[in-house]
C-alpha positions as CSV (number, residue, x, y, z in Angstrom):
1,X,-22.7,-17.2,1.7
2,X,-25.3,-17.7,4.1
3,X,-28.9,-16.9,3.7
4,X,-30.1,-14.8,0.3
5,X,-30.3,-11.6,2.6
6,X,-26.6,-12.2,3.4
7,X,-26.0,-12.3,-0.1
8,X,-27.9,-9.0,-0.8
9,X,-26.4,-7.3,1.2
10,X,-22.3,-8.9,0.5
11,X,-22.6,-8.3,-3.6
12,X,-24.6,-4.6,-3.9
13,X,-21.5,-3.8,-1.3
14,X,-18.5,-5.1,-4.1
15,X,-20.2,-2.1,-6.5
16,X,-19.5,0.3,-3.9
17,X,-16.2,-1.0,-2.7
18,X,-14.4,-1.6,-5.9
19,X,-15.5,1.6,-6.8
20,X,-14.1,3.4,-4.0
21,X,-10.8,1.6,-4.0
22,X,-10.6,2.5,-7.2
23,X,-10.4,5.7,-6.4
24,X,-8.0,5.5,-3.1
25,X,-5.7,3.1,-5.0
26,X,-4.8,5.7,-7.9
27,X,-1.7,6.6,-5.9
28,X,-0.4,3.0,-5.6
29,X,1.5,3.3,-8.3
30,X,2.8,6.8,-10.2
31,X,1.5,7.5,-13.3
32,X,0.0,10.2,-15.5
33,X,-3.2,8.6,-17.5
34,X,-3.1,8.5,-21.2
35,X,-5.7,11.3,-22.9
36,X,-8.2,9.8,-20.1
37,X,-10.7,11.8,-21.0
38,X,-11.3,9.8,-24.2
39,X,-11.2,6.6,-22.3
40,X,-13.2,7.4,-18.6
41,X,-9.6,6.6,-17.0
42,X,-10.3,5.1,-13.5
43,X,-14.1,6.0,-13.5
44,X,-14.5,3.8,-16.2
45,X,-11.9,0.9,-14.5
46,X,-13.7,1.2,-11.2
47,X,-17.8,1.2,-13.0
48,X,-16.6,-1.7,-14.9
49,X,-15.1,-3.9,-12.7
50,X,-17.7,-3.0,-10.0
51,X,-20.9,-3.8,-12.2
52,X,-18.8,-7.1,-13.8
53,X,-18.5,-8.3,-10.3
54,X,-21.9,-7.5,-8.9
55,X,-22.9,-9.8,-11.9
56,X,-20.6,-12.4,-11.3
57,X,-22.1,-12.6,-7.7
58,X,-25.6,-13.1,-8.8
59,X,-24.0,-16.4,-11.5
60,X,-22.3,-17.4,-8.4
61,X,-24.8,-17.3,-6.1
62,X,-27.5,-18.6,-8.6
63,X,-29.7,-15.1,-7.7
64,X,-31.8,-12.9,-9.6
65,X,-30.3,-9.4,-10.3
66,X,-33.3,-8.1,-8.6
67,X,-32.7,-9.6,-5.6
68,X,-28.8,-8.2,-5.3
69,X,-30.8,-4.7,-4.3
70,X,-31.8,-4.4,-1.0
71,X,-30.5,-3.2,2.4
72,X,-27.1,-2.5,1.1
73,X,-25.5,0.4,2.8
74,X,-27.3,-0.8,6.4
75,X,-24.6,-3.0,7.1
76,X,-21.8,-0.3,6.2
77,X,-20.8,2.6,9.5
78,X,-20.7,6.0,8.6
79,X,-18.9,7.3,7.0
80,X,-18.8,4.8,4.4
81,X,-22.5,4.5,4.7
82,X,-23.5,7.6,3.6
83,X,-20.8,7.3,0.3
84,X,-22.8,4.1,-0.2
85,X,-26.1,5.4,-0.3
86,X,-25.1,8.5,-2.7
87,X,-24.0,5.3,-5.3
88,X,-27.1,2.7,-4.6
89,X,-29.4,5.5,-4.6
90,X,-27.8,7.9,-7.8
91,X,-27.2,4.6,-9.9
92,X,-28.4,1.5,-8.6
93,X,-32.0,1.3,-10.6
94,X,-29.9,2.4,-13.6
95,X,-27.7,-0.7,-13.0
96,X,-29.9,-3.1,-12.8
97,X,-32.1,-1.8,-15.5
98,X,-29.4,-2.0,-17.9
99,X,-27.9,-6.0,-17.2
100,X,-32.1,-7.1,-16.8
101,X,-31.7,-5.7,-20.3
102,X,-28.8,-7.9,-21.4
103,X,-26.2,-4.9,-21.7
104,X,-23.0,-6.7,-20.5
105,X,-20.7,-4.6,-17.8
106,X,-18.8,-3.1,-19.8
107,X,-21.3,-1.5,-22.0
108,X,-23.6,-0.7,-18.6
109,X,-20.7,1.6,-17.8
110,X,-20.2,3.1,-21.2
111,X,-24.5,3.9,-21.5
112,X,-24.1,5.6,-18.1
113,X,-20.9,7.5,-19.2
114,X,-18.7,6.3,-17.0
115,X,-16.6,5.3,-20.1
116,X,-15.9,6.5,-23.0
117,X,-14.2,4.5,-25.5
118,X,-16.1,1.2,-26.6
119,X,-13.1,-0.6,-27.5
120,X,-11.8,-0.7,-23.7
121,X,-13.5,-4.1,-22.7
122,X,-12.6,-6.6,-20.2
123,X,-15.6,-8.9,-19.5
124,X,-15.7,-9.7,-23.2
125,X,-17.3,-13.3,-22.3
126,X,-21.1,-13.2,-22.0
127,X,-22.5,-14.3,-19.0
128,X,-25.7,-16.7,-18.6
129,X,-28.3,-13.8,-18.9
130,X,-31.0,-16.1,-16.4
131,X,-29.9,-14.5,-13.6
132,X,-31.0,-10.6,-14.9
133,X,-34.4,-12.1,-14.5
134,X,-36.5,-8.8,-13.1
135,X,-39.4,-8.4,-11.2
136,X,-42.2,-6.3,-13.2
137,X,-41.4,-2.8,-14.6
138,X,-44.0,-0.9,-12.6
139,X,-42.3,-2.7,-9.4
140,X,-39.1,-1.7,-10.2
141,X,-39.4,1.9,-11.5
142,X,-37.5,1.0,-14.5
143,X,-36.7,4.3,-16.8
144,X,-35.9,3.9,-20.1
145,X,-32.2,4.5,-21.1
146,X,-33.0,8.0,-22.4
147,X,-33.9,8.8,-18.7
148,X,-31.1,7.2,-16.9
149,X,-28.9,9.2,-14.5
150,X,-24.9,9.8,-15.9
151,X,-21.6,10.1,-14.3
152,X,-21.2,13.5,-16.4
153,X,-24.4,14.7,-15.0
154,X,-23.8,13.5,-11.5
155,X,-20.8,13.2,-10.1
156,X,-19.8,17.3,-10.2
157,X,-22.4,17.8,-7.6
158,X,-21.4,15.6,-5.3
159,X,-24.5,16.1,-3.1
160,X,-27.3,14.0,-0.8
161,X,-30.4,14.9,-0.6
162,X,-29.7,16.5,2.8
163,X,-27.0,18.7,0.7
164,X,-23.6,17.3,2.8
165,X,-21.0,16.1,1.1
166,X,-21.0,11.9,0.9
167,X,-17.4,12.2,-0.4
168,X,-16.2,14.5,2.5
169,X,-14.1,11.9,4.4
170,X,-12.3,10.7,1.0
171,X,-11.7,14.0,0.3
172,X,-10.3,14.4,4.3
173,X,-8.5,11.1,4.3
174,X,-6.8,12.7,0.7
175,X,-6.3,16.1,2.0
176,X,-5.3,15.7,5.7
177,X,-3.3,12.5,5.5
178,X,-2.5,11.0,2.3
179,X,-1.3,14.1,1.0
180,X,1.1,15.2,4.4
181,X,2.2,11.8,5.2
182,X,2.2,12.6,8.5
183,X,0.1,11.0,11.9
184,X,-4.1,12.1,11.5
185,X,-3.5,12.4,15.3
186,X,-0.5,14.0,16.7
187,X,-1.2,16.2,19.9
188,X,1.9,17.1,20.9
189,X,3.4,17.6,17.3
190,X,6.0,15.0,17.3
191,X,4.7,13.0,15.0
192,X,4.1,10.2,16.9
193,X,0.7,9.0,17.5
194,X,-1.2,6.9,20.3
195,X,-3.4,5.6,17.4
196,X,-3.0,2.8,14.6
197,X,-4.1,3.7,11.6
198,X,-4.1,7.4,9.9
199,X,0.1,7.2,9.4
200,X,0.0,6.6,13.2
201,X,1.8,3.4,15.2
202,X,0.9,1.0,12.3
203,X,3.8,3.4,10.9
204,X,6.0,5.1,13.5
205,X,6.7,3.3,16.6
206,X,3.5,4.5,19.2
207,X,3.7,7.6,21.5
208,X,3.5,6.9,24.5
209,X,2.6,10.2,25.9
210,X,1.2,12.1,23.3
211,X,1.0,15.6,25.7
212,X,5.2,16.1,25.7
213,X,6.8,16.7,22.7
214,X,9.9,14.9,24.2
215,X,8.9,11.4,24.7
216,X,8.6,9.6,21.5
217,X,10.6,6.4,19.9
218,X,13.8,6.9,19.7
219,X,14.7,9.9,22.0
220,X,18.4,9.3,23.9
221,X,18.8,12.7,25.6
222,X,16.2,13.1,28.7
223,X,15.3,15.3,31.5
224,X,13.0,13.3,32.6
225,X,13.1,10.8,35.7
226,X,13.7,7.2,35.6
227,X,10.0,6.5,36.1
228,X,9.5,8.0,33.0
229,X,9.4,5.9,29.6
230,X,10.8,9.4,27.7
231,X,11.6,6.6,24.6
232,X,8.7,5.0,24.9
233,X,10.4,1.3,24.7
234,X,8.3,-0.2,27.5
235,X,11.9,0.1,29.5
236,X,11.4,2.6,32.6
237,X,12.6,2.7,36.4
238,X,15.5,2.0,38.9
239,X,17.4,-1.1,39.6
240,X,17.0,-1.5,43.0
241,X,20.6,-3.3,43.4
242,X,22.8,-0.9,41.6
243,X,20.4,2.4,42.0
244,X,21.1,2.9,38.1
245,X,18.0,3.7,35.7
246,X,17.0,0.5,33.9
247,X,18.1,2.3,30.6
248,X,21.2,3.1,31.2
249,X,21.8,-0.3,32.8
250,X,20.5,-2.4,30.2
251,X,20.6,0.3,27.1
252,X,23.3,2.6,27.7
253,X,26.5,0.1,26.8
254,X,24.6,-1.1,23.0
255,X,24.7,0.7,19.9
256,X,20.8,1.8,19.0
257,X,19.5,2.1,15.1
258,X,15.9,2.9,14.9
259,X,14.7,1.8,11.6
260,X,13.3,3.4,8.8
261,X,12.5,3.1,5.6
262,X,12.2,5.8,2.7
263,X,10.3,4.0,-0.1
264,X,6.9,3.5,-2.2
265,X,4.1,0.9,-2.0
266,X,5.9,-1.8,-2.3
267,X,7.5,-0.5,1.1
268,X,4.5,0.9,2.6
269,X,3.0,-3.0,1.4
270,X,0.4,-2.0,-1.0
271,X,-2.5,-5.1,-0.6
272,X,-5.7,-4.6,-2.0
273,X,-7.7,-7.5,-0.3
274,X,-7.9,-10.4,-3.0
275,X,-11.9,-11.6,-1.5
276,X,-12.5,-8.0,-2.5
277,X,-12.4,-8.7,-6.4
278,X,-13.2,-12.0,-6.5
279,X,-17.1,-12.9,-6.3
280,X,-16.7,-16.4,-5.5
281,X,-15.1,-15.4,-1.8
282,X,-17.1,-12.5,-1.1
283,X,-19.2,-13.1,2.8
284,X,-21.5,-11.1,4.5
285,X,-18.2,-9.9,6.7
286,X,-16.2,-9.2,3.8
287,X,-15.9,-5.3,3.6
288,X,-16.6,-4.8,7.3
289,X,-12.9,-3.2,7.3
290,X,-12.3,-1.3,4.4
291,X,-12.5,2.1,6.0
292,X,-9.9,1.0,8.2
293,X,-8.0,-0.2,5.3
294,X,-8.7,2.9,3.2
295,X,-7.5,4.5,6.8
296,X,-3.8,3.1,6.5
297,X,-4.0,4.3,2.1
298,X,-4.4,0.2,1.5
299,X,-1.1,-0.9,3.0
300,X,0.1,-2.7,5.9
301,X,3.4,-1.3,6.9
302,X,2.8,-3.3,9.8
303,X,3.4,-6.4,8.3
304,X,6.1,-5.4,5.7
305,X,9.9,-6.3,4.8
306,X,11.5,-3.0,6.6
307,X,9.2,-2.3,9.6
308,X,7.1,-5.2,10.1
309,X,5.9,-5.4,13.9
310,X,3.1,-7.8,14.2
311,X,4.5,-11.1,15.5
312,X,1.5,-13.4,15.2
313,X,-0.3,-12.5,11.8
314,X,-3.9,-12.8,12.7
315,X,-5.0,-9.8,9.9
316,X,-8.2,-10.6,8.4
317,X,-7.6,-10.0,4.7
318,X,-4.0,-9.8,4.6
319,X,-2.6,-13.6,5.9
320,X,0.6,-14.5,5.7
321,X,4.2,-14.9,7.7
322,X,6.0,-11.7,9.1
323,X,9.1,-11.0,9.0
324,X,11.2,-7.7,8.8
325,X,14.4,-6.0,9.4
326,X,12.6,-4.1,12.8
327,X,12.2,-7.5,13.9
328,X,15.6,-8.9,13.3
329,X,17.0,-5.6,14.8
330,X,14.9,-5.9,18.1
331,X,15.8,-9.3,18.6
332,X,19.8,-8.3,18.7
333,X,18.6,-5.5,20.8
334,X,15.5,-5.0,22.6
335,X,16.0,-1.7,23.6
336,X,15.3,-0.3,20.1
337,X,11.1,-1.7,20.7
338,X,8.8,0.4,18.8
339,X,11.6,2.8,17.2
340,X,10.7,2.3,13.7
341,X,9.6,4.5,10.8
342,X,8.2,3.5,7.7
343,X,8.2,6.6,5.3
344,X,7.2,5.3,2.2
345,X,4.0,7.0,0.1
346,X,2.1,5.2,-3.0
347,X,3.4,6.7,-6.1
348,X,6.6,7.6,-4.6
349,X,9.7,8.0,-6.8
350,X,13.0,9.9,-6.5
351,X,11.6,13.7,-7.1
352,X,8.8,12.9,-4.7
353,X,11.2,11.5,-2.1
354,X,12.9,14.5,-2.5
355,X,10.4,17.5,-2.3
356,X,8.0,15.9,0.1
357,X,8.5,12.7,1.6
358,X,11.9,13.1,3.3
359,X,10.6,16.1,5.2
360,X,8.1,13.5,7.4
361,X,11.0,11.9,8.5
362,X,11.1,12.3,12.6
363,X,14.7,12.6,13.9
364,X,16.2,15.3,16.5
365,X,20.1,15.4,15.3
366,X,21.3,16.6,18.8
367,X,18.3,14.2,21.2
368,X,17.8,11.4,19.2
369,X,19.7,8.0,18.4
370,X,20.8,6.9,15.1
371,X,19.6,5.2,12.3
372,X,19.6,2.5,9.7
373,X,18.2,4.0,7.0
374,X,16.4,2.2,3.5
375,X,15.9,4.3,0.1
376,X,14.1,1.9,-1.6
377,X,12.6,2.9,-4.9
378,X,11.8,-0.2,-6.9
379,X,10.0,1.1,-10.0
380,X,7.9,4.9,-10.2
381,X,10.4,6.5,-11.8
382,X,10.2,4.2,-14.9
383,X,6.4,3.4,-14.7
384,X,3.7,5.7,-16.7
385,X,0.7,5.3,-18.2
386,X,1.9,6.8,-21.1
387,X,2.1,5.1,-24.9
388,X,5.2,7.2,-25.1
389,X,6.4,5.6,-22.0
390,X,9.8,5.2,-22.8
391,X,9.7,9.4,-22.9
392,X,8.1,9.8,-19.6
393,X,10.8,8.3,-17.5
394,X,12.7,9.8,-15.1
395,X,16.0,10.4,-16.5
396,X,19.3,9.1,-15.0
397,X,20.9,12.5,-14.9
398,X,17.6,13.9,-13.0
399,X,17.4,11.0,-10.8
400,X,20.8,11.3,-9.9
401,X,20.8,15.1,-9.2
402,X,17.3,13.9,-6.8
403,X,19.3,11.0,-5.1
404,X,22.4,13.8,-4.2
405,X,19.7,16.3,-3.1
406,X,17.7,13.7,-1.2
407,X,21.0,12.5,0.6
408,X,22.1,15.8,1.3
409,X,19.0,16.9,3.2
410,X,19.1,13.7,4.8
411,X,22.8,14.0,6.4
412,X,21.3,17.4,7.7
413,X,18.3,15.7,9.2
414,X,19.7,12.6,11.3
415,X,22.1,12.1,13.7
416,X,25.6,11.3,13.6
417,X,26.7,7.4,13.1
418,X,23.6,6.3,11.2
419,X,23.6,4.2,8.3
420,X,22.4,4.5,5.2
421,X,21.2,1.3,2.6
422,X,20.8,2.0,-1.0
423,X,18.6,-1.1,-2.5
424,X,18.4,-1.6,-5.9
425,X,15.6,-1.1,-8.5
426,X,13.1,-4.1,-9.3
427,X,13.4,-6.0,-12.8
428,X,9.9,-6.0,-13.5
429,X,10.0,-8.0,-16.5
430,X,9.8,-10.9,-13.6
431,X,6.3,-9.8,-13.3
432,X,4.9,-10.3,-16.7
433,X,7.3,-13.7,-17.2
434,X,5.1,-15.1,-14.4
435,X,1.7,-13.8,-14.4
436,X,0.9,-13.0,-17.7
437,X,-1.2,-16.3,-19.0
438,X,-2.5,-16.4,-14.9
439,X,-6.1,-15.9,-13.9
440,X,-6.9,-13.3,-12.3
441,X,-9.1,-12.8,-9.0
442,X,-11.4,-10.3,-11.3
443,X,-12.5,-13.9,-12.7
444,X,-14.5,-15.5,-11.1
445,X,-16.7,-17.1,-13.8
446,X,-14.9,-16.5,-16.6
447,X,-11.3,-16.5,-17.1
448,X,-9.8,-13.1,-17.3
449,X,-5.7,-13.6,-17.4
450,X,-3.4,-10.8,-16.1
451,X,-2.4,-9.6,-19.7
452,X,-5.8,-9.0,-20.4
453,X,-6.2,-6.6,-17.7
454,X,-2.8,-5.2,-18.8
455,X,-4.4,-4.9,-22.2
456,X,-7.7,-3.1,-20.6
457,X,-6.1,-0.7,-18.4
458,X,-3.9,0.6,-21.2
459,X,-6.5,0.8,-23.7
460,X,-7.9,3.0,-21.0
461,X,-4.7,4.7,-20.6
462,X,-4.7,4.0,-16.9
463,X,-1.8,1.0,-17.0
464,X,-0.1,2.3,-13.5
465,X,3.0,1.0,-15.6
466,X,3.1,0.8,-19.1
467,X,6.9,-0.2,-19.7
468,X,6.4,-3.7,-17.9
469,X,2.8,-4.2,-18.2
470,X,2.5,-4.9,-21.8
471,X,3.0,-8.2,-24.3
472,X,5.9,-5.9,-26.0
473,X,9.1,-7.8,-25.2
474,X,11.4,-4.6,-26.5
475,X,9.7,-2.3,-24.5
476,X,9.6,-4.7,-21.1
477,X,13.3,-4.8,-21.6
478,X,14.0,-1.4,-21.9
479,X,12.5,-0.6,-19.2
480,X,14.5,-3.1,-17.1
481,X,17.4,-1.0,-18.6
482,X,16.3,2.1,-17.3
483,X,16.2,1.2,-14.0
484,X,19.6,-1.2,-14.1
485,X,20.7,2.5,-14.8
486,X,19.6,3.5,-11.3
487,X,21.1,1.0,-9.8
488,X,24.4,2.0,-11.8
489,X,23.6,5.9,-10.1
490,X,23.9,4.2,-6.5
491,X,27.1,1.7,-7.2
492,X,28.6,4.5,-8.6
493,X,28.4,7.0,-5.8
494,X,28.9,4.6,-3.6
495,X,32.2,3.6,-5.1
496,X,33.6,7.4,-5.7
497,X,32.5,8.6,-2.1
498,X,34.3,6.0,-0.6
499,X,31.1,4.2,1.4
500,X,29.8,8.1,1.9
501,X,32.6,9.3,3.5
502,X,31.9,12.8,2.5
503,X,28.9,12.9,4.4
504,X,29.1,14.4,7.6
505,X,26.4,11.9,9.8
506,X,26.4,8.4,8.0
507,X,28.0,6.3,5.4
508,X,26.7,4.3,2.9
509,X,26.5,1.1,0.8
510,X,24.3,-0.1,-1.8
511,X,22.1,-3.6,-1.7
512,X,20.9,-5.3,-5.0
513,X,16.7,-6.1,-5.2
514,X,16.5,-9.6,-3.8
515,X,13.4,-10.4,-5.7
516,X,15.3,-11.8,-8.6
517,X,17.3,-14.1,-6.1
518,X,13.5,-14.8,-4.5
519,X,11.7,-15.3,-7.3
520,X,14.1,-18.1,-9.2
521,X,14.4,-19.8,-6.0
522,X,11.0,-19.9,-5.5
523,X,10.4,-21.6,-9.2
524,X,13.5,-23.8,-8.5
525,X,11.9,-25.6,-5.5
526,X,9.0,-26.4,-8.2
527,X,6.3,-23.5,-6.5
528,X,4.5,-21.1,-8.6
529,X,6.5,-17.5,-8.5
530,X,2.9,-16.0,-8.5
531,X,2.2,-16.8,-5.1
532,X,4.9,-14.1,-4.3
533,X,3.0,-11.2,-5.9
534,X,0.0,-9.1,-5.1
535,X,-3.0,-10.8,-7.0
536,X,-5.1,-7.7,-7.6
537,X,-2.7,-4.9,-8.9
538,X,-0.2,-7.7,-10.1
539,X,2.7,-5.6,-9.5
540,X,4.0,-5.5,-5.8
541,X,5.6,-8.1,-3.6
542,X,3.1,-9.9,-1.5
543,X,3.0,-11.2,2.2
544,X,5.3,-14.4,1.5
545,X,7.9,-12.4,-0.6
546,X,7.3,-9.1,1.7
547,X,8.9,-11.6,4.6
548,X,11.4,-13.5,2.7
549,X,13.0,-10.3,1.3
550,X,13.4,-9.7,5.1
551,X,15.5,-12.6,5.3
552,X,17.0,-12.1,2.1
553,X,18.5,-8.0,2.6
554,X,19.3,-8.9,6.7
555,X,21.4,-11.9,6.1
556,X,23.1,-10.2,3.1
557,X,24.4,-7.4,5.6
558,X,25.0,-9.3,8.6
559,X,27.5,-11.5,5.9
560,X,28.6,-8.3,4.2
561,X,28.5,-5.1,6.5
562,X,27.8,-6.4,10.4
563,X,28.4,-2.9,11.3
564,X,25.2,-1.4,9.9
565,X,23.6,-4.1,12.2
566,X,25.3,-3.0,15.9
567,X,26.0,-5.5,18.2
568,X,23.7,-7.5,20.1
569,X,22.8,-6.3,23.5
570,X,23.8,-8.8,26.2
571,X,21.0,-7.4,28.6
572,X,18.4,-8.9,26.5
573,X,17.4,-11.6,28.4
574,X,16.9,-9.1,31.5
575,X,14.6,-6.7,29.5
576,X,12.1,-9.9,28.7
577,X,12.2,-10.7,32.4
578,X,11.7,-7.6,33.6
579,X,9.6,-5.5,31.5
580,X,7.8,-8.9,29.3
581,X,6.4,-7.4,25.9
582,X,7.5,-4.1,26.9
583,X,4.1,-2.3,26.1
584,X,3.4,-4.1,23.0
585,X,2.9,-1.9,19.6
């Protein structure tokens, strides 16, 4: 921190933030809340561990709860700005009234109705109270807790004082993109976009002419002339010495695979910043990108296992090396640059994938070139919120009647000579083996260990998965089962279709999860397995094990199946010289 001001303004932002990625992370995972409206669900999650943070600033910083209000939401663009002021000005005196008085952050949120169940706690550690220290009542407006604003009287209004809408570009962000998985801005309709973020190139390989529908990533066939980029690969022009186009002398005589991948957040690379939860690394610059963040749904496809692009990793809030199958694929040939796809949606699971994610897909059957395609599903259709949540699973018979329809529609979508990877399920029993006795980032004065949020979030019936995230060894293991039983649905039809032979425009092989094979390594060379996983949600592969699954899934097929790979172009060397970076991403 620098100055007190500085300090002001970086902790009354962490109520806001947490708050709001509480509610654009409730898709991360899939899950149907427990009777939430006993508990307060995610309102309560996201009041608690706002207010318990704002107060952990204040012990950190040694400052007065007072002086944590001040020119908040100055320091925020619109639109966040304006959410910002809705919260600071609808609850902020009722906030600091309520911890001035003692009332620890849990029970703040349960006076102001956030919550509703008083044995869902998770800061149950008292804090040194000297830092609630208030200026005078009359300077301070303090209403007694009879008068104090709720969430039950609030929030169904949703109003400023100007009567907009401070929740409008949530509510557009949900609506518009989160819900159609497809580019926020897409002129031509081919969904491929000239911008990053909004399921544009930070996704799909970038448009580079976003007024004809017929240049894009991945297009073979062309009218065009050879001083037009019609594939967008950087790659455009005449050889002067042999009067061919560059493409077809450098491209024309290499198999091409774009790359995608159909998955869920862990393929998408769900992140919630780390510095966001903890109050001991929160700086003035801290949240200064969230809506760009919130913008790209809280993952960074760009920096993940399937359709990582960014060669030098200088993110802000997401550090760590890069390394992904798009990479590997572009090295061996460089005229597939920027024909990637990553299709994967928070909460996805097989049904999902099914009805309304494999319809985003972008492929022309008759214009395009092939692919090498990913299913990967890791956990969704065995994670619930549920206390029942051995019930609430997806079934094997239902999720192998969703994998035959999902494949089916698929051969009908892409062209002929594509690949197709089944990867196995995740054993997330790995998860609470190595993080449940951890501290985590919500603790910044006070150790809070990962199966103590596990225990809070399914008191609150809001565990986003309630097989794995529990101290119940039976159930942890059951749930492994269930999803060893999905891996069993892919070897099988593997094996009786003959590597997909009875599909008409790929075949197909299955891949076991390397994160068992990652994990125990990592332990074996005497690190701490945690480092591979996400610290906030405590659930998904992080950066390190993002690009070491990379490593892991590419060397496995270039060993097992070098056909799915294509061979590598010998006109590589000439692209670089030629055309450099080729446009970049």
């Amino acid at each position: 921190f620098g100055s007190p001001s500085c300090s002001t303004l970086s902790a009354m932002r962490t109520i806001f933030v947490v708050a709001l990625f509480a509610l654009l992370c409730g898709n991360a995972i899939a899950w149907v809340p427990n009777d939430r409206s006993t508990t307060g669900g995610t309102n309560c999650a996201g009041c608690t561990l706002a207010v318990g943070i704002l107060d952990q600033v204040a012990v950190v910083n040694k400052m007065a709860i007072s002086d944590l209000v001040g020119k908040l939401c100055s320091y925020f663009k619109d639109p966040v700005k304006e959410t910002c002021e809705y919260f600071v000005d609808t609850f902020g005196q009722d906030v600091v009234s309520l911890l001035a008085s003692g009332v620890s952050p849990d029970d703040v949120c349960l006076k102001l109705k956030f919550c509703k169940n008083p044995t869902c706690k998770i800061f149950t550690d008292p804090l040194d109270g000297s830092h609630r220290k208030l200026l005078s009542e009359e300077e301070w407006n303090i209403k007694p807790a009879g008068m104090m604003r709720t969430v039950a009287g609030i929030l169904p209004h949703l109003k400023s004082t100007d009567g907009s809408d401070p929740f409008q570009w949530i509510k557009d962000l949900v609506n518009n993109i989160f819900d159609k998985h497809l580019p926020g801005v897409d002129i031509d309709g081919d969904r491929f976009s000239l911008v990053e973020g909004l399921r544009g190139s930070d996704w799909r390989g970038k448009d580079c002419d976003d007024g004809d529908n017929t240049v894009y990533p991945g297009r073979k066939s062309t009218s065009h002339p050879d001083d037009v980029d019609h594939d967008c690969n950087g790659i455009k022009g005449t050889d002067p010495a042999s009067g061919k186009s560059y493409e077809d002398l450098y491209c024309a005589d290499t198999p091409h695979y774009g790359i995608v991948v159909l998955g869920d957040s862990a393929s998408a690379h769900f992140h919630i910043p780390p510095e966001y939860m903890n109050a001991s690394a929160i700086r003035p610059d801290t949240y200064n990108t969230v809506f760009d963040i919130a913008s790209d749904e809280i993952d960074w496809p760009m920096l993940s296992t399937v359709t990582g692009h960014v060669s030098v990793n200088d993110t802000l809030h997401c550090p760590g090396p890069v390394d992904s199958i798009y990479m590997r694929m572009r090295e061996r040939n460089r005229c597939i640059h920027r024909d990637y796809q990553n299709i994967a949606v928070n909460g996805a699971d097989m049904g999902s994938m099914n009805d309304t994610i494999l319809p985003t897909l972008a492929r022309d059957q008759q214009n395009d070139h092939p692919l090498l395609v990913f299913l990967l599903l890791i956990g969704n259709d065995v994670c619930n919120g549920h206390i029942d949540t051995l019930g609430d699973m997806t079934s094997v018979d239902k999720y192998r009647d969703e994998l035959l329809s999902t494949l089916e529609k698929l051969d009908n979508m892409i062209p002929a000579g594509s690949h197709v990877v089944l990867g196995g399920t995740a054993d997330g029993n790995l998860l609470y083996k190595y993080l449940h006795d951890q501290p985590h980032p919500i603790g910044a004065t006070t150790t809070i260990t990962y199966k103590q949020v596990y225990q809070y979030l399914s008191c609150l019936g809001v565990s986003p998965c309630e097989g794995w995230m529990n101290d119940n060894d039976t159930v942890r293991e059951l749930t492994t089962a269930r999803n060893m039983a999905y891996d069993k649905v892919y070897q099988d039809l593997v094996s009786s279709s003959n590597k997909g032979a009875n599909y008409t425009n790929f075949d197909l092989i299955y891949l076991t999860s390397p994160l068992l094979d990652i994990l125990t390594d990592w332990d074996a060379e005497g690190k701490n397995p945690a480092e591979l996983i996400e610290p906030v949600d405590g659930f998904h592969p992080g950066q390190i094990a993002q690009a070491l699954e990379a490593k892991w899934m590419y060397e496995h097929l270039e060993e097992a199946y070098p056909e799915f790979l294509g061979e590598v172009n010998p006109h590589n060397d000439d692209i670089q010289k030629v055309f450099g970076d080729q446009g970049g991403y």
